[in-house]
N, C-alpha and C positions, 0 to 999 in steps of 0.2 A: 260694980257692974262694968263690963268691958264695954265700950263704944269706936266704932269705925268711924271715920270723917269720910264720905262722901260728897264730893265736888262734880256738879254738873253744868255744863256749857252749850247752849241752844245759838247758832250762830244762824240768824234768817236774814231776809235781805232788808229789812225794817229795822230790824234791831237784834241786839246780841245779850243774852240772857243768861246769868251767871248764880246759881243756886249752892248752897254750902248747907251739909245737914248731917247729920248723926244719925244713926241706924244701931240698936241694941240686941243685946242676943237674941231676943222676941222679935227680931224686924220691925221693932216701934222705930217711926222714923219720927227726928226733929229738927225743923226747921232754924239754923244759927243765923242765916244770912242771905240774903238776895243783890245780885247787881245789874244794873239795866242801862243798856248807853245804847244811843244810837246808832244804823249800821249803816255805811256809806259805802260800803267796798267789795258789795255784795252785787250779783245780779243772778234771780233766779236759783238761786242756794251755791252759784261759784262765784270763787274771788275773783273779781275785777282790779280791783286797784290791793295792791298787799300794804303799803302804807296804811290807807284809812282800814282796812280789816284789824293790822296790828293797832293801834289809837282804840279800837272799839273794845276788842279784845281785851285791853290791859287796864278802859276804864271799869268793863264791866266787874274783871277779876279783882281789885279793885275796892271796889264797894262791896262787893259780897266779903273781901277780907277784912275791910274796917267794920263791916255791922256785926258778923262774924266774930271777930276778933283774933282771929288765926290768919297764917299764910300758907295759901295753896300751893301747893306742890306738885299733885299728883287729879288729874281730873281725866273728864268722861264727856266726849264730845259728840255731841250729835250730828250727822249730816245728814241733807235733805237735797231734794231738787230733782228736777227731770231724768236726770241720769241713773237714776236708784233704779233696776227692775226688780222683777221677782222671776226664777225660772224653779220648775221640779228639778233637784237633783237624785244621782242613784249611786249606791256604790256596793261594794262586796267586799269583806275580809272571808280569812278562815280563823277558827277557834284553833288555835296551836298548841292550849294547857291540854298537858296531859289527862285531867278531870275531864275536859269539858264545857268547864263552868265558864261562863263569860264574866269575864270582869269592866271594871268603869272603863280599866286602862284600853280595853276591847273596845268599847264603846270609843272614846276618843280618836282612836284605830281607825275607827267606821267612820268618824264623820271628817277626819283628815281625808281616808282616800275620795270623800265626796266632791274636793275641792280641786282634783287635778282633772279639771276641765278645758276646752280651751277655750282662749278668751282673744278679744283684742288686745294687740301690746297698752292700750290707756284705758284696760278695766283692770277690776279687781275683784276678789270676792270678800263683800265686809261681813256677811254673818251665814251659818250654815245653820235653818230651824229645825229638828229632827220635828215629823210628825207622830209617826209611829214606826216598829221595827218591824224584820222580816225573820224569823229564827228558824231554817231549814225550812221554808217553805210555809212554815205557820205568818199569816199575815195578822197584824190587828196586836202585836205587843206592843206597850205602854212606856216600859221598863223591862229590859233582857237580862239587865245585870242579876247574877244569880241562877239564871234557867243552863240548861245544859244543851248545845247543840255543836254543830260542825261550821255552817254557813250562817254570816249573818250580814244581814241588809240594810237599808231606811229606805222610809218615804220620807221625802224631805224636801223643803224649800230653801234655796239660795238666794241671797241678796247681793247683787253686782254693781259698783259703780265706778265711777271717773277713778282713775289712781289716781291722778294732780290735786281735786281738792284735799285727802287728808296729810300730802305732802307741803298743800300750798298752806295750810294751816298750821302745820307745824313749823315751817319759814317765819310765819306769824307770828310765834312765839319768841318773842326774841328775850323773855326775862329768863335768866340764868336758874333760876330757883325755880322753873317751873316747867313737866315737865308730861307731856300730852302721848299716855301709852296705851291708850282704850277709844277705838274709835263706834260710836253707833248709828246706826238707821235711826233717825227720827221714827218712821212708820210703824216699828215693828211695837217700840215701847207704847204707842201712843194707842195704839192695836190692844194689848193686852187689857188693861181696865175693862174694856167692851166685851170681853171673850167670857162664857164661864169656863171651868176646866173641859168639857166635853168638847167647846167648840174651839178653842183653844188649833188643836191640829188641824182643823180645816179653815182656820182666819184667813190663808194665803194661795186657798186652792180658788 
């Protein structure tokens, strides 16, 4: 049975929260390791002091790798704090296959040109949520991959925040072997659990 190592990092201003787990073809998920140290360097989900953030950071990783018994390498960090919004975003491609057919590679298409917004120079956009699609004019698609049109759209919500905290975090990181390529909203994961799938596309409206 194949298994993935999943490594997750919860950095608050209390404390910093380090979880190590396995995920199988079924998405049975398994708990290897947990690390938990205290956070001093934090104010309001940004770094304050980068010494005590990195200290917090490497005891928490750390301990999830001794109870674990593996060494992280590769993790998934959550950010939080005031600076997170939520805005609608929109966008438009055209279907260029000859068919017609929309593919995933379309879809991706779609939710890159969602993200050429403008912004202030110290935002950034950490996640584009597709809600539903827009396929010539048809509102209310789920999934377009597959259907056959010319114009295609979203509704969608974008998540914006500070560029300096996932830069100032990765400064943080000063161990060699480790190495921080996936940043996320706190909100959005913590959001899902609550949602069924129907309410899922309106959680952010």
């Amino acid at each position: 049975m194949n298994e993935r190592i999943v490594v997750g990092v919860d950095i608050g201003t209390t404390k910093v929260c380090a979880v190590v787990a396995s995920a199988d073809e079924a998405n049975r998920v398994n708990i290897l390791g947990v690390g938990v140290a205290e956070s001093d360097g934090l104010n309001r989900g940004v770094v304050v002091n980068i010494d005590k953030t990195v200290a917090s950071l490497q005891a928490a990783l750390h301990e999830a790798e001794r109870t674990a018994g593996i060494q992280v390498r590769q993790v998934i960090v959550g950010i939080a704090g005031d600076h997170i919004q939520s805005f609608q975003s929109r966008g438009v491609i055209t279907i260029s296959n000859r068919d017609g057919e929309i593919t995933r590679r379309d879809v991706e298409r779609l939710l890159e040109d969602t993200t050429h917004v403008a912004l202030p120079a110290d935002r950034e956009i950490l996640h584009v949520i597709p809600q539903e699609f827009i396929v010539d004019g048809q509102d209310g698609v789920a999934d377009p991959v597959g259907m056959s049109g010319v114009r295609l759209e979203p509704t969608s919500t974008s998540l914006r925040g500070w560029s300096r905290p996932p830069k100032t975090y990765t400064a943080a990181s000063k161990r060699p072997a480790t190495r921080w390529p996936t940043w996320c909203s706190s909100r959005w994961p913590r959001r899902l659990p609550c949602c069924i799938r129907t309410k899922k596309k309106s959680a952010w409206r």
